[in-house]
C-alpha positions in Angstrom: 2.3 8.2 -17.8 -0.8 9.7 -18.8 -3.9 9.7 -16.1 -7.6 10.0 -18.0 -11.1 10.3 -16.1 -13.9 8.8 -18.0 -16.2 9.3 -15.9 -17.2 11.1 -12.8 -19.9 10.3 -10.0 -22.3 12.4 -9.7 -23.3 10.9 -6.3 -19.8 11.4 -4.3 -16.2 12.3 -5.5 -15.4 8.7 -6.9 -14.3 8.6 -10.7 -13.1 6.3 -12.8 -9.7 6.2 -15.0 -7.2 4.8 -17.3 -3.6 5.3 -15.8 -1.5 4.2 -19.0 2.1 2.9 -18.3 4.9 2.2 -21.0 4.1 -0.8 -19.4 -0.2 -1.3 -20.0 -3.2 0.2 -18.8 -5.1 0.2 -15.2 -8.3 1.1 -14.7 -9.4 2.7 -11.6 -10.2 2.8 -9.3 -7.9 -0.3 -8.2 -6.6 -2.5 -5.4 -2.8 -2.3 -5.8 -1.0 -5.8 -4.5 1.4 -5.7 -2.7 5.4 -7.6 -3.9 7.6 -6.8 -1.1 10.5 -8.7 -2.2 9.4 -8.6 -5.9 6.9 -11.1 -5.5 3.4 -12.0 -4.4 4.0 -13.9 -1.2 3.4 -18.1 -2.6 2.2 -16.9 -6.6 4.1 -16.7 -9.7 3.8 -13.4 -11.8 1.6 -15.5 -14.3 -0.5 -16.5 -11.1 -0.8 -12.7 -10.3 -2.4 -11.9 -13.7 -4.2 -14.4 -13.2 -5.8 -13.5 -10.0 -6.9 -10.4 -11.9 -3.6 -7.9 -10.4 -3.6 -5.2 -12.9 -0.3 -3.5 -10.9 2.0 -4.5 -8.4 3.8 -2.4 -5.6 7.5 -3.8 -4.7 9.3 -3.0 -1.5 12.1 -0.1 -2.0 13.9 -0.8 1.1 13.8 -4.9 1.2 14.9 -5.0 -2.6 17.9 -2.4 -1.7 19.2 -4.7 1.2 18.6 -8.0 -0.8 19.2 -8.3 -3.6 20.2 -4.8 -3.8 19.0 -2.8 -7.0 22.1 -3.4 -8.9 21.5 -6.8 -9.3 17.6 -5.9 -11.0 18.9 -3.1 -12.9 21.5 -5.9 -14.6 18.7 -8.1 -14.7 17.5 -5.5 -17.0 14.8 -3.6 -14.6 11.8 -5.3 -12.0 9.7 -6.2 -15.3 12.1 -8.4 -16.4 13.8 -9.5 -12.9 10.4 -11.0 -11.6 8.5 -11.5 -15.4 5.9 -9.0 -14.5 4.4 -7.3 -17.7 2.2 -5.3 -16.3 2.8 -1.7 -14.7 4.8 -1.7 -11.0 5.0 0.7 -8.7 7.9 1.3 -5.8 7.4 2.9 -2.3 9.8 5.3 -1.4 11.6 3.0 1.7 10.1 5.9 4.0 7.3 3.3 6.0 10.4 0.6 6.2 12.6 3.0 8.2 10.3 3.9 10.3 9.3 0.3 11.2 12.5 -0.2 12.5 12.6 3.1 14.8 9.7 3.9 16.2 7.3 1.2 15.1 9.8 -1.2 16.8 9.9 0.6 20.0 6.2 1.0 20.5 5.5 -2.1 18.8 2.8 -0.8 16.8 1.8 -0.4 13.0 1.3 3.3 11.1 -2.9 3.3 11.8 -3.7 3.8 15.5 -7.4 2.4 14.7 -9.9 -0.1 16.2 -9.0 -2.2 13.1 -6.0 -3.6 15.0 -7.0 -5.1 18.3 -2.8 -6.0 19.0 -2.6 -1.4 19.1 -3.2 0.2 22.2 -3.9 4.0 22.7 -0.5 5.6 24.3 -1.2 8.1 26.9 -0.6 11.7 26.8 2.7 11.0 29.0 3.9 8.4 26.2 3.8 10.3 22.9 6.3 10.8 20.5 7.2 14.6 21.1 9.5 16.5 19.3 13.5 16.1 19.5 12.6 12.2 20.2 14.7 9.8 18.5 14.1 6.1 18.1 16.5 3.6 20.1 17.8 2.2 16.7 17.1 5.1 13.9 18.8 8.2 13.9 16.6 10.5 12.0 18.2 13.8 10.5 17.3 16.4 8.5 19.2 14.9 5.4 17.4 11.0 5.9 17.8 7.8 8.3 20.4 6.6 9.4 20.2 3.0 10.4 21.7 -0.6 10.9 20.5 -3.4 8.4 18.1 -6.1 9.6 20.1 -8.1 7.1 24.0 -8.1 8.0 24.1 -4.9 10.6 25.6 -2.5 8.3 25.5 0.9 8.9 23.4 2.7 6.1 21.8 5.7 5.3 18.8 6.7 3.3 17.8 10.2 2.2 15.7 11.5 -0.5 18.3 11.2 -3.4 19.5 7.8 -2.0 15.7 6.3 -2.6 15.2 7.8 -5.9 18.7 6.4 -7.1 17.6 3.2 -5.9 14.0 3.6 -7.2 15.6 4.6 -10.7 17.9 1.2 -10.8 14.5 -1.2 -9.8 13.1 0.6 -12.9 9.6 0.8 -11.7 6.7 2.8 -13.9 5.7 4.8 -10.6 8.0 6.0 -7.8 7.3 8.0 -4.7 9.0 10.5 -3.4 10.7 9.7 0.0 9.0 10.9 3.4 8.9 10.7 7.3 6.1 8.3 8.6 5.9 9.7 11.9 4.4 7.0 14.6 0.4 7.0 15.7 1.9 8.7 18.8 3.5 11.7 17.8 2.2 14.8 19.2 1.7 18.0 17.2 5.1 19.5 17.3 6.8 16.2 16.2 4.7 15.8 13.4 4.9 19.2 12.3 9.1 19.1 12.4 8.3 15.6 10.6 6.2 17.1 7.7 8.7 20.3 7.1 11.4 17.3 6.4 9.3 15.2 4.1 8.4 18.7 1.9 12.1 19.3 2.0 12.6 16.1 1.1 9.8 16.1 -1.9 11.8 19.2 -3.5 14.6 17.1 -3.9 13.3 14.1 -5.1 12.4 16.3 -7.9 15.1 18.1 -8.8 17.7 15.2 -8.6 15.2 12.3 -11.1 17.0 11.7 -14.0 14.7 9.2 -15.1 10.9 9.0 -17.4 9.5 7.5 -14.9 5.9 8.9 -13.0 6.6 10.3 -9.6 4.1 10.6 -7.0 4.8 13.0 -3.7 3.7 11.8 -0.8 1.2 14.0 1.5 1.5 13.4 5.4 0.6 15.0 8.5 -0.8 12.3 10.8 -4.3 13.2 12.5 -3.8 16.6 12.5 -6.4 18.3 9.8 -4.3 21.6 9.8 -1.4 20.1 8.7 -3.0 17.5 6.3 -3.9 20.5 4.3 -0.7 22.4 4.5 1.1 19.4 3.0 -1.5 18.4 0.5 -1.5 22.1 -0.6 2.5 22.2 -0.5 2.5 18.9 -2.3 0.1 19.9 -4.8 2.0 22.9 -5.4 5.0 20.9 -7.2 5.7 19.4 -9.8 4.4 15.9 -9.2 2.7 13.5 -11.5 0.3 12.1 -8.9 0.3 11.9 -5.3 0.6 9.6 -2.6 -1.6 9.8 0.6 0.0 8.3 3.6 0.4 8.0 7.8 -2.1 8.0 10.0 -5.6 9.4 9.7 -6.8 9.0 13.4 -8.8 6.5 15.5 -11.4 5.3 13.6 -13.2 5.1 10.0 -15.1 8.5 10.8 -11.8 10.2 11.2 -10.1 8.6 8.5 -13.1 9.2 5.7 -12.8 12.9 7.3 -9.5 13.5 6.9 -9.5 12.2 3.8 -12.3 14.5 2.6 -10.2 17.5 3.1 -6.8 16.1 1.9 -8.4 15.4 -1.8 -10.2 18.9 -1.9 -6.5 20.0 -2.2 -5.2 17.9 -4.7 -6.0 19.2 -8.5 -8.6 16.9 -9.9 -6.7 15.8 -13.2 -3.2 13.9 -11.2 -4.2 10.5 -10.1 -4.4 9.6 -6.1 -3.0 6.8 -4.2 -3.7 5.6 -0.6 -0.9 4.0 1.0 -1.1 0.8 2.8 -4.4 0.8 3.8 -7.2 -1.7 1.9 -9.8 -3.0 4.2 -12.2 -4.3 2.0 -15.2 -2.5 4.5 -12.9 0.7 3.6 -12.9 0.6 -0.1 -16.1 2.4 -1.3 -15.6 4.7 1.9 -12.2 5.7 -0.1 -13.0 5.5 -3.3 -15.6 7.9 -2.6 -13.7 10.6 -1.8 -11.8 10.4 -4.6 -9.0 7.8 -4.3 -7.6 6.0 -7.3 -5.6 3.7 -6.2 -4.6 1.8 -2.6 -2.6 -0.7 -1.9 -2.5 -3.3 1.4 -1.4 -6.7 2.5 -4.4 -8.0 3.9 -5.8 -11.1 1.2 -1.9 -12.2 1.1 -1.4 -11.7 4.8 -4.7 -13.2 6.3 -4.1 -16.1 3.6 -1.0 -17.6 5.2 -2.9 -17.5 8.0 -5.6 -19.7 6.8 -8.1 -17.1 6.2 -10.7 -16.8 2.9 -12.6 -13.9 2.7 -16.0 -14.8 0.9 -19.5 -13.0 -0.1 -18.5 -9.9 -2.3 -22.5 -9.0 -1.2 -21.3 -9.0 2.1 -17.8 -10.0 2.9 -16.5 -11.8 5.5 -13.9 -14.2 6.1 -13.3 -17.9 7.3 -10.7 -19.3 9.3 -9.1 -23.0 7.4 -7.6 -23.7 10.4 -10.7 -24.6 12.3 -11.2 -28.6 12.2 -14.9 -28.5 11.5 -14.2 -27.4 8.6 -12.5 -30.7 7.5 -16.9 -31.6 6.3 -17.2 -29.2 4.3 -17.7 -30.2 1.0 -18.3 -27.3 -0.6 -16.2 -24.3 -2.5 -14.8 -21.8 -1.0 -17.4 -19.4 -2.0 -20.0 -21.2 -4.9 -20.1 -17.4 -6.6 -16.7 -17.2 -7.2 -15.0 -17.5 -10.8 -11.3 -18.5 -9.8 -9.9 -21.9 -10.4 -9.2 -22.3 -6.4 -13.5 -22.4 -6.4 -13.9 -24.1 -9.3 -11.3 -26.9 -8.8 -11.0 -27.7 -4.6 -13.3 -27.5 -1.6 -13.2 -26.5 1.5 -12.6 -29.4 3.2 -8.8 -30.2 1.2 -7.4 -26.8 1.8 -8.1 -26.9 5.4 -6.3 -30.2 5.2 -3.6 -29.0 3.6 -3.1 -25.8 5.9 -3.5 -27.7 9.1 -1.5 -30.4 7.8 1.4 -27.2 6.9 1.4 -27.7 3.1 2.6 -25.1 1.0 0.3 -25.4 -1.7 -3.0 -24.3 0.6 -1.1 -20.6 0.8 -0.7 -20.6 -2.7 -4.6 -21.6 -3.0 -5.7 -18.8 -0.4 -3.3 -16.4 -1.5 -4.3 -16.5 -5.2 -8.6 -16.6 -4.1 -8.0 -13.6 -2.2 -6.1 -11.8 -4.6 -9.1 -12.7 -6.9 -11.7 -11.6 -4.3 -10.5 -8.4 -3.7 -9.4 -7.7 -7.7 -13.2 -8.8 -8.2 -15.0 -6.6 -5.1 -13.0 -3.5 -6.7 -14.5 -4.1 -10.1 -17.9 -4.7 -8.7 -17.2 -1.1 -6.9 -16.1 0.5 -11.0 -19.2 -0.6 -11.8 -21.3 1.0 -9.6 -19.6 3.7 -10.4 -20.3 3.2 -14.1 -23.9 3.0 -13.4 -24.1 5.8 -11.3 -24.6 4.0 -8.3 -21.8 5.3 -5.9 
């Protein structure tokens, strides 16, 4: 991999780049996709490039339990597997786990912010403290332990387990493997959390085998102090880019904050990538510290729920599955340049998702995934022109 800045802002800390892949070129900054099971939920690899995806993130952890990686490494790697020619990028299983241990329990998501009305605030009495130990995870200094969601098998996953498996998939850009600790964790937990997850980055390192780029991962939840211990301890190995993930506290103020000192860590030339979180009223807040790259489910997820976000002036979204919208003649958004504007109206896809057709996800999915390739390129721009 080789990661070039072209230009800098002179207005905040955004920039933008070519990360060059055996695989092709990105430009960034970008909106990563998200192809948990080696796809885009309802679209075709062709409909991907399509929809203007210039890389994908797969799903360590799904693809290990089904198909398992043996089967994509005969296939001849996940380029070839799903017919994706463009660069891909693996997670490191890490967030997975921890969905099924704490994030189970609590019921609640890695971001503890106002963005998700369904996550309440735990009380002082019901955080996470250190020494605690999901009901169906057992978390040890080595990895996770846990049962599959699949078949109930017992497994394990550690450090040199993921980057096995991340070698076989045959991704261009791995991540090292880490602890997502829950919103609720108090200090202490998070601070036995983050000594695993460096532990854990050491190995990663010493036991690839493979060319391929690999990013560590900084944590530390919403604890400034030890965001900058692990970005610094992070920064200090030998990584080809880094990953930024967990929680960054309550709200956008927090996050943008806590961002801002995480970066000022990281050395300028290795390229940055935000994990799981891609709100589109987030984006220039991100990029403006210095982010490269992000990835998220929200135009696939809100899609097979019947939602089109519209406007890149001023985004907002629409919900199909509203009947009065069964008049509306018109595109989904008259601006747009996908084939989804160009070709239907309003008033068919919300017929076809109330009447359940399969065919008005694919249509959502794919004007989303244009949308949000589009509003990112609007944002290079700006940058190009000196304008963010």
């Amino acid at each position: 991999m080789e990661f070039k800045i072209i230009k800098k802002s002179k207005r905040s800390r955004a920039r933008l780049g070519l990360l060059k892949t055996q695989n092709g070129v990105v430009e960034t900054p970008c909106f990563v996709p998200v192809a948990t099971q080696a796809v885009v939920k309802t679209l075709t690899s062709e409909e991907a490039e399509q929809a203007k995806c210039q890389i994908l993130i797969a799903n360590t952890f799904h693809l290990h339990l089904k198909p398992g990686e043996n089967i994509v490494k005969k296939s001849g790697g996940l380029h070839k597997f799903m017919n994706w020619q463009r660069p891909l990028m693996t997670d490191s299983g890490g967030f997975q786990v921890f969905s099924l241990g704490f994030g189970k329990d609590l019921g609640t998501g890695k971001i503890l912010n106002a963005h998700n009305a369904n996550i309440k605030l735990i009380d002082a009495d019901e955080s996470i403290r250190s020494g605690n130990q999901p009901k169906e995870v057992k978390i040890t200094k080595d990895g996770v332990y846990f049962n599959s969601p699949v078949d109930g098998r017992k497994l394990f996953l550690g450090p040199k387990e993921s980057i096995k498996i991340q070698e076989d998939l045959g991704a261009d850009i791995i991540f090292s493997f880490d602890e997502c600790p829950p919103p609720s964790a108090d200090y202490k937990y998070v601070k036995g959390s983050l000594l695993k997850t460096h532990e854990w980055a050491k190995i990663c390192l010493k036991v690839k085998k493979s060319r391929q780029t690999l990013f560590g991962i900084v944590q530390g939840g919403r604890y400034k102090d030890l965001r900058m211990e692990s970005a610094k301890f992070i920064a200090s190995l030998d990584f080809d880019g880094f990953g930024i993930g967990g929680e960054f506290g309550s709200d956008k103020k927090q996050m943008v904050a806590m961002l801002h000192q995480t970066v000022k860590e990281l050395p300028d030339e290795k390229p940055r990538h935000l994990l799981g979180i891609g709100y589109l009223k987030d984006m220039e807040s991100v990029i403006k510290q210095g982010i490269d790259s992000f990835d998220c489910t929200i135009p696939t997820h809100y899609a097979r729920r019947g939602m089109a976000f519209i406007n890149l002036k001023n985004p907002v979204k629409i919900d199909l599955s509203k009947k009065s919208f069964l008049n509306n003649k018109n595109p989904l958004d008259k601006n747009c340049g996908c084939f989804v504007c160009q070709e239907y109206k309003i008033n068919y896809i919300t017929h076809l998702f109330r009447a359940k057709e399969i065919t008005a996800l694919k249509l959502l999915t794919f004007h989303n995934l244009y949308f949000f390739n589009t509003f990112v390129e609007k944002i290079r721009e700006k940058i190009k022109k000196g304008k963010l």
